[in-house]
C-alpha positions in Angstrom: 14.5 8.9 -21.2 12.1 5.9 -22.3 14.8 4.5 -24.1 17.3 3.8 -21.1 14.5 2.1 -19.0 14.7 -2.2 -19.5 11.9 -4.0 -18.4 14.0 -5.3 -14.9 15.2 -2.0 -14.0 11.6 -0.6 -14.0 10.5 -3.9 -12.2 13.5 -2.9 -9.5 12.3 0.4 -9.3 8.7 -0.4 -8.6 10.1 -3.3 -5.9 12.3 -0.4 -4.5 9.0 2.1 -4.0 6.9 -1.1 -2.8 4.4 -0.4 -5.8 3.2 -4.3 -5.9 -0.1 -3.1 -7.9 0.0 0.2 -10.8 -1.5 1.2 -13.7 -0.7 2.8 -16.8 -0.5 6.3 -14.8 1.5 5.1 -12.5 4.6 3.9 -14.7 4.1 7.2 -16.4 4.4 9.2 -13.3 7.5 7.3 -12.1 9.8 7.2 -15.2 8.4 10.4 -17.2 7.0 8.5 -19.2 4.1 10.1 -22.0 1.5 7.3 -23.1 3.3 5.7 -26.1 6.4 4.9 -23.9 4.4 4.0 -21.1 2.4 1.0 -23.1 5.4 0.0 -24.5 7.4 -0.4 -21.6 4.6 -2.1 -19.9 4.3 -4.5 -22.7 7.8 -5.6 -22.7 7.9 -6.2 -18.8 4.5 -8.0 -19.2 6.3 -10.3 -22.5 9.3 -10.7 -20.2 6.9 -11.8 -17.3 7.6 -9.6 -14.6 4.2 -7.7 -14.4 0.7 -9.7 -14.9 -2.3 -8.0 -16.2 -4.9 -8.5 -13.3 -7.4 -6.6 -14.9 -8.1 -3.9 -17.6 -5.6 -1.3 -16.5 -4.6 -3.4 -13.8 -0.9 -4.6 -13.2 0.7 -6.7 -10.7 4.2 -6.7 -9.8 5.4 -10.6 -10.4 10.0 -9.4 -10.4 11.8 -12.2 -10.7 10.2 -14.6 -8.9 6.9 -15.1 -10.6 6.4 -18.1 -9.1 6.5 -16.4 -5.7 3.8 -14.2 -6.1 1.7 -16.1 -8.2 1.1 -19.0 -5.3 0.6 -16.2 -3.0 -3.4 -14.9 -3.3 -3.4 -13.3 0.2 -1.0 -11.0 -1.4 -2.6 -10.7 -4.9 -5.9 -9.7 -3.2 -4.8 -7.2 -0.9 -2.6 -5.5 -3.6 -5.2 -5.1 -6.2 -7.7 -2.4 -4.5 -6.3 0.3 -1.8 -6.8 0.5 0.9 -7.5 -3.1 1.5 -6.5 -5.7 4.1 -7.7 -9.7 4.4 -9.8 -10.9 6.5 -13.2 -12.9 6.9 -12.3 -16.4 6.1 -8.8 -16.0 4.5 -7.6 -14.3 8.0 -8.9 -16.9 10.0 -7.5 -19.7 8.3 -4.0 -17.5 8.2 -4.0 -17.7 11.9 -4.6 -20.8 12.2 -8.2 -20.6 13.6 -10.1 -23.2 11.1 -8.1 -25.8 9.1 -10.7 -25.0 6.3 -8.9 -24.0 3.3 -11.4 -21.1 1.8 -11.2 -21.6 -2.4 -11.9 -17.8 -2.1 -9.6 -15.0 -0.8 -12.1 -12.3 1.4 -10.9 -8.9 1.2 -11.9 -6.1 2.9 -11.7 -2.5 1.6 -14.0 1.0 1.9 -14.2 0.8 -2.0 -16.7 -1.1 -4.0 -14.7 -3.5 -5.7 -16.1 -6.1 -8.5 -14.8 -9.7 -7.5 -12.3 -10.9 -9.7 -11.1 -14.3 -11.1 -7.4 -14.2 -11.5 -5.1 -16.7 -12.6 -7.8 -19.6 -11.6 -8.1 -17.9 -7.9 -10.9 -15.9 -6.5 -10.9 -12.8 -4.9 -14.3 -11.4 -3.3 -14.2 -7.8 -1.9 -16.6 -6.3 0.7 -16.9 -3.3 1.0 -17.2 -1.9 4.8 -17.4 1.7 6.3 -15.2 3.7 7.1 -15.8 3.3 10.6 -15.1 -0.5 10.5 -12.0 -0.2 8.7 -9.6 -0.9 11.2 -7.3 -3.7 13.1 -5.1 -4.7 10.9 -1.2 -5.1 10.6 1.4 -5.9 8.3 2.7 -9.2 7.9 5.3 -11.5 5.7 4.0 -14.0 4.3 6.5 -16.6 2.2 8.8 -13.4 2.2 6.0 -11.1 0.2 4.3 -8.0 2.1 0.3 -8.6 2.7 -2.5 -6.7 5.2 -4.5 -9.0 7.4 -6.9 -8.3 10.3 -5.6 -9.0 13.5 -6.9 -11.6 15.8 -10.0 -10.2 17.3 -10.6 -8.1 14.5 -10.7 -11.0 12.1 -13.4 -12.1 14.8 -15.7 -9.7 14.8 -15.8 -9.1 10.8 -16.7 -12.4 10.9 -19.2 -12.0 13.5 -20.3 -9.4 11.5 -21.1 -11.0 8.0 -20.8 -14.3 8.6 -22.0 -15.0 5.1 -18.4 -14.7 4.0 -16.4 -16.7 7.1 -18.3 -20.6 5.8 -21.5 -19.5 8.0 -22.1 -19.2 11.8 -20.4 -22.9 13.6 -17.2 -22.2 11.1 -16.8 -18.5 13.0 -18.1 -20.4 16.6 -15.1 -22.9 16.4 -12.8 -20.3 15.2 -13.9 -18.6 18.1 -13.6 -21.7 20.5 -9.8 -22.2 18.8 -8.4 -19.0 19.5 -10.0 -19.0 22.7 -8.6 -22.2 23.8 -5.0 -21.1 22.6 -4.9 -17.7 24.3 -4.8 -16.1 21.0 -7.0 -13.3 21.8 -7.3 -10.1 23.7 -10.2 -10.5 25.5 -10.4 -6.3 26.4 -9.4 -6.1 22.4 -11.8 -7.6 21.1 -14.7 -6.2 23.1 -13.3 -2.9 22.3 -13.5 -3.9 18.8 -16.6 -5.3 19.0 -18.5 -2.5 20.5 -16.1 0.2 17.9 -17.9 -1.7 14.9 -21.3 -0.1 16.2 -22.8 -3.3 14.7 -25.7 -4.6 17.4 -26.0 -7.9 15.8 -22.1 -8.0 15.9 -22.7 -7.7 20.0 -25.4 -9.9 20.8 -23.8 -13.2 18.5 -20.5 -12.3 20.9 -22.1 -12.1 23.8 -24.3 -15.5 23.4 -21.4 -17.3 21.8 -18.8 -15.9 24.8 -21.0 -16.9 27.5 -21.7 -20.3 25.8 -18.1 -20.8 27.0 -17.9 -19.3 30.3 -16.2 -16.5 29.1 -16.6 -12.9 30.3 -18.6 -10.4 28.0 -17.6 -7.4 30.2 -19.7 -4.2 29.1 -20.9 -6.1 26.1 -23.8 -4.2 25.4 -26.8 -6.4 23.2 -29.6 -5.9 19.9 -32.6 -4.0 21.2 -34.3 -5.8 18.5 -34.3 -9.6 17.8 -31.2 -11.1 16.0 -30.5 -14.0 14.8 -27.5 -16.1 15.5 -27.4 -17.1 11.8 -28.4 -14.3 9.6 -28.7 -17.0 6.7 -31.6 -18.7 8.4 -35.4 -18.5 9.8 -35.7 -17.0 13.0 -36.6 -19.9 14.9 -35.6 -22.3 17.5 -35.2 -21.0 21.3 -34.9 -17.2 21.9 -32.2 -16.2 24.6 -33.8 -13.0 26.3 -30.2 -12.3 27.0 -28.9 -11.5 24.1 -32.3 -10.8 22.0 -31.1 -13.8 20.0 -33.1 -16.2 17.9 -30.8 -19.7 18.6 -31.4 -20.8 15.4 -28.5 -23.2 15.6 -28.1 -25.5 18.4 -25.1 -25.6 20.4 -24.5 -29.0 19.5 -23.9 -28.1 16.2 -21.3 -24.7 16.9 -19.3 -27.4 18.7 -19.8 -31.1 17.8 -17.0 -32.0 20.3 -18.5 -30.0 23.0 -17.6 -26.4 24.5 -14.1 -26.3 25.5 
């Protein structure tokens, strides 16, 4: 059986079963396949380019349009660990919230994933619960399959871990962007925000909402003290509000004023 299977026909028949990211096991499983066939036929699709090793084990699905997929690292990085969908910074600069290119692709998954460096991109995995693994679709994306948070939820992970979304003002303007452009649910992403059982989470929403004379319905805040930007001192004015350390002036989430 090994012998009638050519590199493209295997390649087709991994397209056909939407396998964009296999191992060894895999290939074995699909074609019958024991382990000598299996490296060998893997070698020969990897020689004739279709597949690319993306780490030990490790294959991605390249076809016949290498190219393609190769200037695509949304849908390298959410192909390379399941389940897995982008979000943090990558999601908000897919819709269109920050003009900031991230040199970085942000995936989130419920595995603990090392980061990888893959043909000169980077891919950084965080790993969230269970619980917060939700609010995401399926998009196309230069006619190639990815993950991505939606709207608010690409929000609130942010809100979350900040850390990976270029700090606290990048996620306030994103904020203020999709705001301004009607691209968010307000009800959704309260929902969202209260689902992720994160207090921090609430109380940066809630400060950063009201800072622009927006609603925070049931918005429930920290007990404790929080601070606006995890990454700095708690200092600067405390909103009783919120429990929130302002450690970042507003001046500075929106040079050009709140919208």
């Amino acid at each position: 059986m090994g012998q009638q299977i050519t590199p493209i026909s295997a390649a087709q028949r991994l397209l056909q079963n939407e396998l964009f990211a296999f191992n060894s096991r895999t290939i074995s499983a699909l074609f019958g396949l024991d382990k000598f066939q299996t490296l060998n036929l893997l070698d020969r699709m990897e020689k004739d380019g279709l597949v690319a090793r993306i780490e030990h084990g490790k294959f991605l699905l390249l076809g016949l349009t290498p190219e393609r997929v190769l200037s695509n690292p949304l849908y390298i990085g959410c192909n390379v660990v399941t389940p897995a969908y982008i979000s943090f910074w990558s999601a908000l600069h897919f819709h269109g919230f920050t003009e900031q290119v991230p040199r970085t692709t942000f995936v989130a998954t419920t595995r603990r994933k090392k980061d990888i460096t893959f043909h000169e991109m980077n891919f950084k995995f965080i790993t969230l619960q269970p619980r917060a693994f939700f609010g995401y679709r399926r998009e196309m994306l230069a006619e190639l399959p990815i993950v991505v948070a939606d709207e608010p939820k690409s929000i609130v992970d942010c809100l979350s871990l900040p850390q990976y979304a270029g700090g606290i003002p990048e996620v306030a303007k994103s904020l203020q962007i999709a705001l301004s452009q009607g691209l968010l649910e307000m009800p959704l992403l309260l929902e969202y925000a209260e689902r992720l059982q994160n207090a921090s989470l609430r109380s940066r929403l809630g400060y950063l909402l009201e800072l622009m004379g927006q609603s925070t319905g049931s918005l429930k805040p920290a007990q404790g003290p929080v601070k606006l930007d995890p990454q700095n001192p708690a200092r600067g004015s405390f909103d009783n509000r919120w429990k929130l350390y302002v450690n970042i002036e507003p001046k500075d989430l929106f040079p050009q004023g709140v919208i």
